[in-house]
C-alpha positions in Angstrom: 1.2 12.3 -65.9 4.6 12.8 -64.9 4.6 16.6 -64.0 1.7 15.6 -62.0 3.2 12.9 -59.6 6.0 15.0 -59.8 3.5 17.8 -58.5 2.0 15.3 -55.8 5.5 14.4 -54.3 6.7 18.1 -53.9 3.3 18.9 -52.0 4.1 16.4 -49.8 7.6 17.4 -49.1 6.7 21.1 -48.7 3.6 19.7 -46.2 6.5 17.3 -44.1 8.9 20.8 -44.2 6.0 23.1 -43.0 6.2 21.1 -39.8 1.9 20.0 -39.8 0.5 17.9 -42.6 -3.0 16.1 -43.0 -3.5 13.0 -41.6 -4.0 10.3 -43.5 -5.7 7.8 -40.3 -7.3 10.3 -38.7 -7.5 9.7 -35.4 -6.3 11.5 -32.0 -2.9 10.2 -29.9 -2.6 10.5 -26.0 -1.1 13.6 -26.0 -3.5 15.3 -27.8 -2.1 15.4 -31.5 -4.0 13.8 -34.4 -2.3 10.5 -35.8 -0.6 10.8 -39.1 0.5 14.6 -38.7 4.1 15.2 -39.3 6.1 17.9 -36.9 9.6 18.5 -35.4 11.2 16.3 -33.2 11.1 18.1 -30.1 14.5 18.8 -30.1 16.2 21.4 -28.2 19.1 23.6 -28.9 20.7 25.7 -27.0 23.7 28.4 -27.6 26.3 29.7 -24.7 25.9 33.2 -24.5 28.9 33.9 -26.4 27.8 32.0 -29.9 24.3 33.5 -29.7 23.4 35.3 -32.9 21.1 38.5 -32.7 19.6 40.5 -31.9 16.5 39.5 -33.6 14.0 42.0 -35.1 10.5 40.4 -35.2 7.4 43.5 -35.4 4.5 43.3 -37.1 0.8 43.8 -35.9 -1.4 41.0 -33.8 -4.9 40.0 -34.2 -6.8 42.9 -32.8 -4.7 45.5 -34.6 -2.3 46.5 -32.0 1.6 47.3 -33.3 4.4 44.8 -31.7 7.9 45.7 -32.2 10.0 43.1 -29.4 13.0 46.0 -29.9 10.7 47.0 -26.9 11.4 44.4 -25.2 14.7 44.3 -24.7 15.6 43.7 -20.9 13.2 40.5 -21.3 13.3 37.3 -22.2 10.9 36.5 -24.9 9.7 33.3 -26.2 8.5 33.2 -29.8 6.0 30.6 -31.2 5.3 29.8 -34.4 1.3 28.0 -34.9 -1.7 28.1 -36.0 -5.0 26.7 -35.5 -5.5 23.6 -36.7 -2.4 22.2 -36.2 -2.3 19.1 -33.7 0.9 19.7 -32.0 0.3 23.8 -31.1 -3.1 23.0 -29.7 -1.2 20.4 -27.5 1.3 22.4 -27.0 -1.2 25.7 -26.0 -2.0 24.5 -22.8 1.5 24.5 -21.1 2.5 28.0 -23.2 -0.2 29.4 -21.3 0.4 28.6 -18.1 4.3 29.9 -18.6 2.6 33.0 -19.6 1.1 33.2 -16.4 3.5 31.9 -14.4 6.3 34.3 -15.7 3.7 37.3 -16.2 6.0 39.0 -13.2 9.3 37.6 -13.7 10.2 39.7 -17.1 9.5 36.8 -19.5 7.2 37.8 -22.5 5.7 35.3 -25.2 4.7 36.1 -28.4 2.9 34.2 -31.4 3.5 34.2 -34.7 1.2 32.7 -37.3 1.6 32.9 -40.9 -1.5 30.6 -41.9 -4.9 31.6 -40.4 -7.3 34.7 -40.8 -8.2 36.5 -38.3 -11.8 34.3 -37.1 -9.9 31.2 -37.2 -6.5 32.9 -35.0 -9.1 34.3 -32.3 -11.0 31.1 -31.5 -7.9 29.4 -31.5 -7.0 32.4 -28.7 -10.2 32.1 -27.0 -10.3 28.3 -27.0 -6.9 27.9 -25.1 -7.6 31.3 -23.2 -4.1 32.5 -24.5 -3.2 35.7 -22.5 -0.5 36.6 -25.2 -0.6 38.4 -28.6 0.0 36.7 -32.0 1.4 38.4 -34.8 -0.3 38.6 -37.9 2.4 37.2 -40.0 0.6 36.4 -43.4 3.5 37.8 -45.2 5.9 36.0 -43.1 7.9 39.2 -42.6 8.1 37.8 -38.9 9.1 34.1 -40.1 11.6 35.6 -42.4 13.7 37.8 -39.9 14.2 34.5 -37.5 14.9 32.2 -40.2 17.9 34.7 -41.1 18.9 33.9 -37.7 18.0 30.7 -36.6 16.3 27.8 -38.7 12.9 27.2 -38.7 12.3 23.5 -40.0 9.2 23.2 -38.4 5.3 24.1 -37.3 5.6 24.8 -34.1 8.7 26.0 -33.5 9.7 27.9 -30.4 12.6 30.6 -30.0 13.9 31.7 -27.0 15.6 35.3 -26.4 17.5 36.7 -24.1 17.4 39.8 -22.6 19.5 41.3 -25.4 17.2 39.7 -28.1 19.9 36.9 -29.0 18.8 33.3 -29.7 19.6 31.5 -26.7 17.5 28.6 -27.6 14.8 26.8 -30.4 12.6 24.0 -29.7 11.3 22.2 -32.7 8.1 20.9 -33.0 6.1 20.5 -29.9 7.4 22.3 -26.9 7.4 20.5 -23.4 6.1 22.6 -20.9 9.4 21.7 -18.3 11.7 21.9 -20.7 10.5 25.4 -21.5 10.6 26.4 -18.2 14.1 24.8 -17.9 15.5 27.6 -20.2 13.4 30.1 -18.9 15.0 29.7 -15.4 18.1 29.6 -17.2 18.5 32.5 -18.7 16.2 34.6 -15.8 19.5 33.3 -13.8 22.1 34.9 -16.0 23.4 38.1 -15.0 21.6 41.3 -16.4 
C-alpha cells in the first residue's frame, strides 16, 4: 500500500517536472490552455554575451525524414522549442511561433522543434493544425533534450532556447512563450554585431 502511494506521488512529481500534466477540472482558460495543467512560469532568462555557454549541438532527424544538424546554422539565430501535441501551453503558444517564423523567414532567424513525446501521426497534425512552417526533431531518444540540458536547464514543457549566431545560449523561456517577448530577444540579438 505504501510502495503504491509512494508510486502515485512520484508520478505526479515527474508529471509537475515534465512541464504538462493532466488536468484534473478539465476545462479551457482564456488563453487557450486547459485548466489544471501544470507548466513553467514564463520566465525569461537572459545571458550577456560574455557568460553565454555553447555552442550547443542539437541534430537529429524531423518528421518527414530529413537530417538537421543546427552546426549548419551557425551565422543565425535559432530558437529552439521543446512540445508536443497535446500539451495546452505549445498549442497556445503555436500560433505566435509561427508567425515569428514568418516574420523572421528573411532576417537570418531559424526555429526548430523538438519533441520527445509524440509519433509521427500525432507530430504532423499538430504541424498541419497550427500550419507550422518549421521542422521538429524527432527526439524520442531525447538525444536533442540531452545536449541542451547539458547546457542550459530544461525544467519545463515548453521550453524555448534562444541562440546566437555562434550557437551560444543567449536566452530560455520557460513554459509558454509570449510572442513579444520572443521577438524582444530576437531583435536583440539580430542587433549585435556579427
Amino acid at each position: 500500500m505504501r510502495s503504491s502511494a509512494r508510486a502515485a506521488g512520484l508520478v505526479g512529481v515527474a508529471l509537475l517536472l515534465a512541464g504538462c500534466g493532466p488536468s484534473v477540472d478539465g476545462g479551457w482558460t482564456e488563453d487557450g490552455g486547459e485548466a489544471g495543467y501544470v507548466s513553467g512560469d514564463e520566465s525569461v532568462t537572459t545571458w550577456p554575451a560574455d557568460d553565454r555557454e555553447g555552442p550547443v549541438e542539437v541534430a537529429g532527424t524531423d518528421y518527414s525524414g530529413a537530417a538537421i544538424d543546427i552546426a549548419q546554422w551557425r551565422g543565425d539565430v535559432v530558437v529552439l522549442n521543446t512540445w508536443y501535441a497535446e500539451c495546452p501551453p505549445c498549442r497556445a503558444e503555436a500560433p505566435d511561433l509561427v508567425a515569428i517564423a514568418e516574420d523572421y523567414a528573411d532576417q537570418g532567424v531559424r526555429l526548430l522543434g523538438i519533441n520527445t513525446t509524440d509519433d509521427a501521426g500525432a507530430a504532423q497534425a499538430f504541424e498541419r493544425t497550427f500550419a507550422v512552417p518549421y521542422p521538429s526533431l524527432d527526439d524520442a531518444q531525447s538525444h536533442a533534450v540531452a545536449s541542451l540540458s547539458g547546457v542550459v536547464p530544461l525544467r519545463a514543457v515548453p521550453t524555448t532556447v534562444i541562440l546566437d549566431r555562434e550557437g551560444d545560449v543567449a536566452a530560455r523561456i520557460l513554459g509558454k512563450a509570449d510572442g513579444s517577448t520572443l521577438r524582444a530577444v530576437i531583435d536583440d540579438l539580430l542587433a549585435e554585431p556579427a
